[in-house]
KEKE-3310 file (N, C-alpha, C; in steps of 0.2 Angstrom, whole numbers, plus 5000, padded with zeros to 4 digits):
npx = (5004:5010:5019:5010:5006:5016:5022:5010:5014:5027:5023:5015:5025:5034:5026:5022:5012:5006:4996:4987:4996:4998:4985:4982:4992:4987:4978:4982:4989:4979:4972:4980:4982:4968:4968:4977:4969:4958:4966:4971:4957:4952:4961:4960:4946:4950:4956:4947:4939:4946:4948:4936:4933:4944:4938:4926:4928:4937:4926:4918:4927:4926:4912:4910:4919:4913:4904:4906:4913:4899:4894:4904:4903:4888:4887:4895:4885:4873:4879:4880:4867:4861:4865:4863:4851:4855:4869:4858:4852:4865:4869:4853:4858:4852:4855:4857:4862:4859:4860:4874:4872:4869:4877:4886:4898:4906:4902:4911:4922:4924:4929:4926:4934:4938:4941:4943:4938:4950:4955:4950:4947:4958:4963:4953:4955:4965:4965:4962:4950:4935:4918:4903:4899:4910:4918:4909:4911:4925:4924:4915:4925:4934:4929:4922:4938:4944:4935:4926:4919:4932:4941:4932:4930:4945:4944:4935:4941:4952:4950:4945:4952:4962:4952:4954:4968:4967:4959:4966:4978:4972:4962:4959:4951:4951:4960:4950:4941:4947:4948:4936:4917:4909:4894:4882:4881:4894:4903:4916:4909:4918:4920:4908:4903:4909:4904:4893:4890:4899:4903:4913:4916:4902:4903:4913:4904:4894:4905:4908:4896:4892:4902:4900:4886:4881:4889:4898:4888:4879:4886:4887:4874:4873:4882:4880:4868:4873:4882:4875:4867:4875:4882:4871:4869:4880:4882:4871:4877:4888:4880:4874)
npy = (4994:5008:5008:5011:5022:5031:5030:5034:5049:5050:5049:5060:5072:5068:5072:5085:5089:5098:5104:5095:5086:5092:5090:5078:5078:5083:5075:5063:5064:5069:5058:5049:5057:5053:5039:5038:5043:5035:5026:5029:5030:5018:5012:5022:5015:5001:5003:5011:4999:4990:4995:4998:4985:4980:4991:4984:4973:4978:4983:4972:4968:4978:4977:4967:4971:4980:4975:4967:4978:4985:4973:4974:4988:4991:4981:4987:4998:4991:4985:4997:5004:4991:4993:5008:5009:5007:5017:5029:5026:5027:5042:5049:5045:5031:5020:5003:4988:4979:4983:4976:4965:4969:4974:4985:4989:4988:4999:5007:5000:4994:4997:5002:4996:4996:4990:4996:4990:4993:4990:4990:5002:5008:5001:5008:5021:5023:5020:5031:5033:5036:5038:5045:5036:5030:5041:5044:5034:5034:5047:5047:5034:5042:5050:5041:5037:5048:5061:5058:5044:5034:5043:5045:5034:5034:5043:5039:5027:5032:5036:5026:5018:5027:5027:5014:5013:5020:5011:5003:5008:5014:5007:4992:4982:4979:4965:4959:4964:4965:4952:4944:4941:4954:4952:4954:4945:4939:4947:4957:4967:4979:4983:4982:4992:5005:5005:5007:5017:5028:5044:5047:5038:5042:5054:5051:5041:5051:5061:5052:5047:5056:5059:5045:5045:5053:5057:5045:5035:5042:5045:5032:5030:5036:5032:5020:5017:5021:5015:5004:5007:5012:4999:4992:4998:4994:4981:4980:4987:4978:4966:4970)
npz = (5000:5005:4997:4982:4986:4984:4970:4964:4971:4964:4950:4947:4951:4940:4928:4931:4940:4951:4957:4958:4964:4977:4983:4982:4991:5003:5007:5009:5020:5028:5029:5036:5049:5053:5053:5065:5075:5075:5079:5092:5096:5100:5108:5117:5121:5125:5135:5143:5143:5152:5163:5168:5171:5181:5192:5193:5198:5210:5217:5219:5230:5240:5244:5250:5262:5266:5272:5284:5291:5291:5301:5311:5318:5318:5330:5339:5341:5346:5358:5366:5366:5373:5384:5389:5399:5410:5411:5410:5424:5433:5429:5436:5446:5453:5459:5462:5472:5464:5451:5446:5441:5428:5422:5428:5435:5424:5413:5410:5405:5394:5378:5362:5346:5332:5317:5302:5287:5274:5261:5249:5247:5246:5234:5227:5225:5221:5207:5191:5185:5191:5198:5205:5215:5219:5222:5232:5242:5247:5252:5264:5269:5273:5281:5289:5296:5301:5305:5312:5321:5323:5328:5339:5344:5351:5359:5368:5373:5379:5390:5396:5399:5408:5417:5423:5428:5438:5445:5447:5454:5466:5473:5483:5476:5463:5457:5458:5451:5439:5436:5435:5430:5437:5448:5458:5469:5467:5471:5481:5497:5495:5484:5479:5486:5481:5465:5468:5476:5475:5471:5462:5451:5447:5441:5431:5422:5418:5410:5401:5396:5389:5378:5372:5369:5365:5354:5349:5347:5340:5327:5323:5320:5309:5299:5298:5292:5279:5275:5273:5261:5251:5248:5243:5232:5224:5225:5215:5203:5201:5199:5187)
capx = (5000:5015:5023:5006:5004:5024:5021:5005:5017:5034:5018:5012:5030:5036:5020:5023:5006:5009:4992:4985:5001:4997:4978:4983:4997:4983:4971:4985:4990:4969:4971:4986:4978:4963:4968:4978:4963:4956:4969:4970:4950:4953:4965:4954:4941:4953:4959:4942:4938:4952:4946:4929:4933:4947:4933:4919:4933:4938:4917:4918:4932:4923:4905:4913:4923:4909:4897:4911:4913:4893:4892:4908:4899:4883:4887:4895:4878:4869:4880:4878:4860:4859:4869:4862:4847:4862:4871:4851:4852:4871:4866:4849:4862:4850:4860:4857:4868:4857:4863:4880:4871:4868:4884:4887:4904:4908:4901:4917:4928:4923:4929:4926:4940:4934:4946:4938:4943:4950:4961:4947:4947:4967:4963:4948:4958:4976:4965:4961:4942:4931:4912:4899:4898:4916:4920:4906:4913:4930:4924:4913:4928:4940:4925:4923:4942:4947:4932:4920:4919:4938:4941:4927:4935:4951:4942:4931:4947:4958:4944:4941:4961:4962:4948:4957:4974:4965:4956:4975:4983:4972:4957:4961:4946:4956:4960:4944:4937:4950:4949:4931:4912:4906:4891:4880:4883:4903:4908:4916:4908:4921:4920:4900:4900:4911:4901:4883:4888:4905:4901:4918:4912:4896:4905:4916:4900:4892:4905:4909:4891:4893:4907:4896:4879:4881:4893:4898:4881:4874:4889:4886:4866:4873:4887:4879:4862:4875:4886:4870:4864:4882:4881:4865:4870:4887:4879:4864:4882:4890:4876:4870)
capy = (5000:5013:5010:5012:5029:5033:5029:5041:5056:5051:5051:5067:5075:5068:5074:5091:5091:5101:5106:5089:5082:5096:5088:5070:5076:5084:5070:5058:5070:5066:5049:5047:5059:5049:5033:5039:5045:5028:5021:5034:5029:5013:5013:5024:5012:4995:5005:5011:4993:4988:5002:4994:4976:4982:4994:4981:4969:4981:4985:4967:4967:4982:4974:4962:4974:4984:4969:4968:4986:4985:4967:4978:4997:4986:4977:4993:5001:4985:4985:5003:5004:4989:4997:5014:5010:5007:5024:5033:5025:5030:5048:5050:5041:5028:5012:4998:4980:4974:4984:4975:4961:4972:4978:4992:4990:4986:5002:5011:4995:4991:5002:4999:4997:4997:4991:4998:4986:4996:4988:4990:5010:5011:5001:5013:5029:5024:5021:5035:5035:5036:5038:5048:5032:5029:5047:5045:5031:5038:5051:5043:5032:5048:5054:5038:5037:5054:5065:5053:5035:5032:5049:5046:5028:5034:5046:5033:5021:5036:5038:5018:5018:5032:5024:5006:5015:5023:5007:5001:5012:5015:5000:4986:4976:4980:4960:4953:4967:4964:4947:4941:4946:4955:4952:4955:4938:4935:4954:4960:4973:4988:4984:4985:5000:5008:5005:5008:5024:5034:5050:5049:5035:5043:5057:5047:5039:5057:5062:5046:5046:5064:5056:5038:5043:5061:5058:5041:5032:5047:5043:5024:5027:5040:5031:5014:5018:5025:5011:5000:5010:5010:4993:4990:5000:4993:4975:4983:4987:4971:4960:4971)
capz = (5000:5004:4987:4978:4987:4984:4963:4963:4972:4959:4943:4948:4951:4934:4924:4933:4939:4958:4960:4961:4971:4984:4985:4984:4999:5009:5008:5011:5028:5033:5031:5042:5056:5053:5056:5073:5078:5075:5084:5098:5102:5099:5113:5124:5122:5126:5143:5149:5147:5157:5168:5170:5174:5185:5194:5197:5205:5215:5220:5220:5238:5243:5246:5256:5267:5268:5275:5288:5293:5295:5305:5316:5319:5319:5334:5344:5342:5351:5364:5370:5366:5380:5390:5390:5405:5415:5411:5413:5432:5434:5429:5440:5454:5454:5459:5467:5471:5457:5444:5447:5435:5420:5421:5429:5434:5417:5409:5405:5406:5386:5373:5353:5343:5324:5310:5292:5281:5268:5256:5242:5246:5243:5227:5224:5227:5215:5199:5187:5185:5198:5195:5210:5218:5220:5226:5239:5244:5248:5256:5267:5273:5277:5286:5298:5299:5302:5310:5319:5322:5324:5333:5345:5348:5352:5365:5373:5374:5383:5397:5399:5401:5413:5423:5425:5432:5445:5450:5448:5460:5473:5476:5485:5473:5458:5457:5458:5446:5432:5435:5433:5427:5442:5451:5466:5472:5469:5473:5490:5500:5494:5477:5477:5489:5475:5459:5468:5480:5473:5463:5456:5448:5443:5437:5424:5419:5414:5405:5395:5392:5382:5372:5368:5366:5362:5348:5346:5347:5332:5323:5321:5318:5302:5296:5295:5285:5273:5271:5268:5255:5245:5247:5240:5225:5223:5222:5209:5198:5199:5194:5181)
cpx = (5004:5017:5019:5006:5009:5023:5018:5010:5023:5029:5017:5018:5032:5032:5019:5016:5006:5003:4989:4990:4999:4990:4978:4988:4992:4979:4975:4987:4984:4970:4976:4982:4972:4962:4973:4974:4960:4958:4969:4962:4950:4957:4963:4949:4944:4956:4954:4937:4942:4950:4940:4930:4937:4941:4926:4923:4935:4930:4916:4919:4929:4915:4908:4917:4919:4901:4901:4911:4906:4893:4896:4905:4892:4882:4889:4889:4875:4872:4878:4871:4859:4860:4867:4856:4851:4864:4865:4852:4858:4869:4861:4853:4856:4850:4858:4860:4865:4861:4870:4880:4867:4873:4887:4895:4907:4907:4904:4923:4928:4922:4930:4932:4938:4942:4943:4944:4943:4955:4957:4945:4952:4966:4960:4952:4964:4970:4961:4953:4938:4924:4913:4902:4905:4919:4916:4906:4920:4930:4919:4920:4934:4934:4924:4930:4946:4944:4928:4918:4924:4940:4938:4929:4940:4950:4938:4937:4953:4957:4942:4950:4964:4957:4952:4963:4972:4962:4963:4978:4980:4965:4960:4957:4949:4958:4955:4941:4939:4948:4940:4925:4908:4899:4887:4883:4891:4907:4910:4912:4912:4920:4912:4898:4903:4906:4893:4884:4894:4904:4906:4918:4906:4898:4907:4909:4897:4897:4908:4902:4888:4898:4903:4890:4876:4885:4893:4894:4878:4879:4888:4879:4868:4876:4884:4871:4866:4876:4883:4866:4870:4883:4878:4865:4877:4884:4875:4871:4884:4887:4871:4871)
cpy = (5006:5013:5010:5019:5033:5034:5032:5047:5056:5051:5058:5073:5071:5071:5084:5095:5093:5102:5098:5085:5086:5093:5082:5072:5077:5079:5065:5059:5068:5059:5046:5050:5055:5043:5031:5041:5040:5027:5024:5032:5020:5009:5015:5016:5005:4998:5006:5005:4989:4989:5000:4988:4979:4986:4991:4976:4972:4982:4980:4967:4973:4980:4971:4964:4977:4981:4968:4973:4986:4982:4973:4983:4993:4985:4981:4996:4998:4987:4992:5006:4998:4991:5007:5016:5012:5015:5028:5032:5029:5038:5051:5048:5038:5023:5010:4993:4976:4975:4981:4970:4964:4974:4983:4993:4990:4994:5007:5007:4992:4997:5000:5001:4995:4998:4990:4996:4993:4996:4991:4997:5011:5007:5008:5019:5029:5023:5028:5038:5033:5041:5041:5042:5029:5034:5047:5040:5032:5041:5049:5039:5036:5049:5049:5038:5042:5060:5063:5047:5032:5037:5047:5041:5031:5036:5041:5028:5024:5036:5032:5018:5021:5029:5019:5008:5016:5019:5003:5000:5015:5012:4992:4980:4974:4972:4957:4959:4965:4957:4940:4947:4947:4956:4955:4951:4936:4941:4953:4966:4981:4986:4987:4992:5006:5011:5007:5016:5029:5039:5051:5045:5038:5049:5056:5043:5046:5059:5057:5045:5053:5061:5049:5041:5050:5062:5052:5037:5039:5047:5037:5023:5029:5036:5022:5012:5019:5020:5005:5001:5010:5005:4988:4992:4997:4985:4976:4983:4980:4966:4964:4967)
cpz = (5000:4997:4983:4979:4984:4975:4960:4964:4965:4953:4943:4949:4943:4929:4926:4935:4948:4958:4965:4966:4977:4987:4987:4992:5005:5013:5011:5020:5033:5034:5037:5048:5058:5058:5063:5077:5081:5081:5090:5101:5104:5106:5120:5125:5124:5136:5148:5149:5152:5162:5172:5172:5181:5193:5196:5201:5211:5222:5224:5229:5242:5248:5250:5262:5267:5273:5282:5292:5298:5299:5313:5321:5323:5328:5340:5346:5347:5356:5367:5371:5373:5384:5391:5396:5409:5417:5415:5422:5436:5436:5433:5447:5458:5455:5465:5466:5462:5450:5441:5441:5428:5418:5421:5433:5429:5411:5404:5405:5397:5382:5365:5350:5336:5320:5303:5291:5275:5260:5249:5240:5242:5237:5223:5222:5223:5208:5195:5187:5187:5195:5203:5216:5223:5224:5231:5244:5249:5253:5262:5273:5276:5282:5294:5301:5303:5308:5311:5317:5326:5328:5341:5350:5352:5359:5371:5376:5379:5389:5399:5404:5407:5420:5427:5429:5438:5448:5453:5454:5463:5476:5477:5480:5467:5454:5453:5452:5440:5431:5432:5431:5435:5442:5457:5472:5473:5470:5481:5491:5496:5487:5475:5482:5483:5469:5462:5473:5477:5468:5461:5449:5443:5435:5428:5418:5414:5408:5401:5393:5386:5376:5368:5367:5363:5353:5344:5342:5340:5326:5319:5319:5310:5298:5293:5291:5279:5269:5268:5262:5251:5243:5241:5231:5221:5221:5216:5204:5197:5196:5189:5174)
residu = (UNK:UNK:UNK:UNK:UNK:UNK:UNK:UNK:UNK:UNK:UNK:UNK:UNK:UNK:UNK:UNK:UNK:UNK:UNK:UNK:UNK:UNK:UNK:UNK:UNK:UNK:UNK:UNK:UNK:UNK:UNK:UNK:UNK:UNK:UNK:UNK:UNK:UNK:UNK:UNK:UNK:UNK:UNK:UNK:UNK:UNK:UNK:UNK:UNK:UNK:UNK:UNK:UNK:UNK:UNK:UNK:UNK:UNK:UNK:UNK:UNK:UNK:UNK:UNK:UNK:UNK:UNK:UNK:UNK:UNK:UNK:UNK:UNK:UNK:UNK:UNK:UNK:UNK:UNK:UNK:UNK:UNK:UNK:UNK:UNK:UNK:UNK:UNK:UNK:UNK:UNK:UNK:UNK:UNK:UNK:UNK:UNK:UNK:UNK:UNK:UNK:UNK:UNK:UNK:UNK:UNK:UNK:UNK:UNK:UNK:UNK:UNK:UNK:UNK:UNK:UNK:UNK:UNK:UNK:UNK:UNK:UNK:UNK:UNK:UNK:UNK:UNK:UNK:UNK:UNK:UNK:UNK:UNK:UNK:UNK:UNK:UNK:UNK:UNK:UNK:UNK:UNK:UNK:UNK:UNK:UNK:UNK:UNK:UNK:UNK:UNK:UNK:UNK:UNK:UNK:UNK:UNK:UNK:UNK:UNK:UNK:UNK:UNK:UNK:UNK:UNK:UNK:UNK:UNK:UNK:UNK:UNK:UNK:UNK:UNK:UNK:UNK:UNK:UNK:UNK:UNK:UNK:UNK:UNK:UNK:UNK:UNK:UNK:UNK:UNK:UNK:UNK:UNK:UNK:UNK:UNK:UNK:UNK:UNK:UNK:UNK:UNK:UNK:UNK:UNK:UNK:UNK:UNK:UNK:UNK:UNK:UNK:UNK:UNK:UNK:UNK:UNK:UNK:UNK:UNK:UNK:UNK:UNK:UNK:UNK:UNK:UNK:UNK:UNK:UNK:UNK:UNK:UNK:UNK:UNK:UNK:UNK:UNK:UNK:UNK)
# end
């Protein structure tokens, strides 16, 4: 095909015909830009399917860490919704030995510790083309790792922490409390006069209970309708 086109330009230069070489070189000029064009979509369109298979695998390992994350959050909520009569009694400093079996010693002794799977974000986030879904995806997981959910942990975890030293280094029950699920029935006397009469106790309750049910507790109702509904749309893409 070159040396057919080469034969036309060396005819048209022997025959001294320069207008129509000018015309045949233009046309010739198109056709090349042409068929780079071609090839240039050609190209595109070999990548962003690339780009799209790549991108529902990814969706793929996401549902799945994001079914995780829910079961995790999910299961933080339960606990401190059961546990929030408790707190209510703490706060009116309504205690009695009973409350020993709901777990009122135990109130700020369990702090959540939330590992967002996120291996299928940091895929999400190094490829190139990213749809609504995938940027509100994203953004979404900065928001629980950075300014509430993880944050909120770290402050509920600081104040479980802080308590437990101080039952450490200056209650003789300190043994018996680390050591088993206290009761009414298997506690000593100092330990159950503690958790049912010490307002410093009460205290620590009130404001751990600004931190869990003020903050933490409205974060994990917000955050885990979300991640059900991305989900839900995230499967609808993969098996379309």
């Amino acid at each position: 095909m070159i040396k057919f086109f080469r034969k036309i330009r060396q005819q048209f230069l022997r025959e001294n015909k320069i207008r129509k070489y000018l015309i045949y070189a233009i046309g010739e000029i198109v056709l090349v830009v042409i068929g780079i064009l071609i090839a240039l979509q050609i190209n595109n369109w070999n990548e962003n399917q690339k780009t799209q298979i790549e991108l529902l695998d990814i969706y793929s390992q996401i549902v799945f860490e994001v079914d995780n994350d829910i079961a995790e959050l999910s299961a933080n909520l339960e606990m401190y919704e059961s546990l929030e009569p408790v707190f209510n009694k703490v706060i009116s400093d309504y205690r009695t030995v009973d409350l020993l079996d709901d777990g009122l010693s135990r109130l700020l002794a369990k702090s959540p510790t939330t590992n967002l799977n996120k291996s299928g974000i940091e895929r999400l986030k190094a490829i190139s083309v990213k749809d609504s879904l995938s940027l509100s995806l994203i953004e979404l997981y900065d928001l629980m790792e950075n300014v509430y959910l993880i944050p909120d942990e770290n402050l509920i975890r600081d104040e479980t922490q802080l308590l437990a030293d101080i039952y450490r280094d200056n209650y003789s029950w300190y043994p018996e409390w680390i050591s088993k699920k206290i009761t009414k029935d298997n506690s000593s006397k100092e330990l159950q006069d503690y958790f049912v009469n010490s307002q410093q106790y009460r205290h620590y309750v009130i404001s751990s209970y600004q931190k869990i049910y003020n903050t933490y507790v409205k974060g994990l109702k917000i955050a885990i309708p979300k991640l059900e509904k991305i989900n839900k749309e995230l499967q609808r893409i993969i098996n379309k």
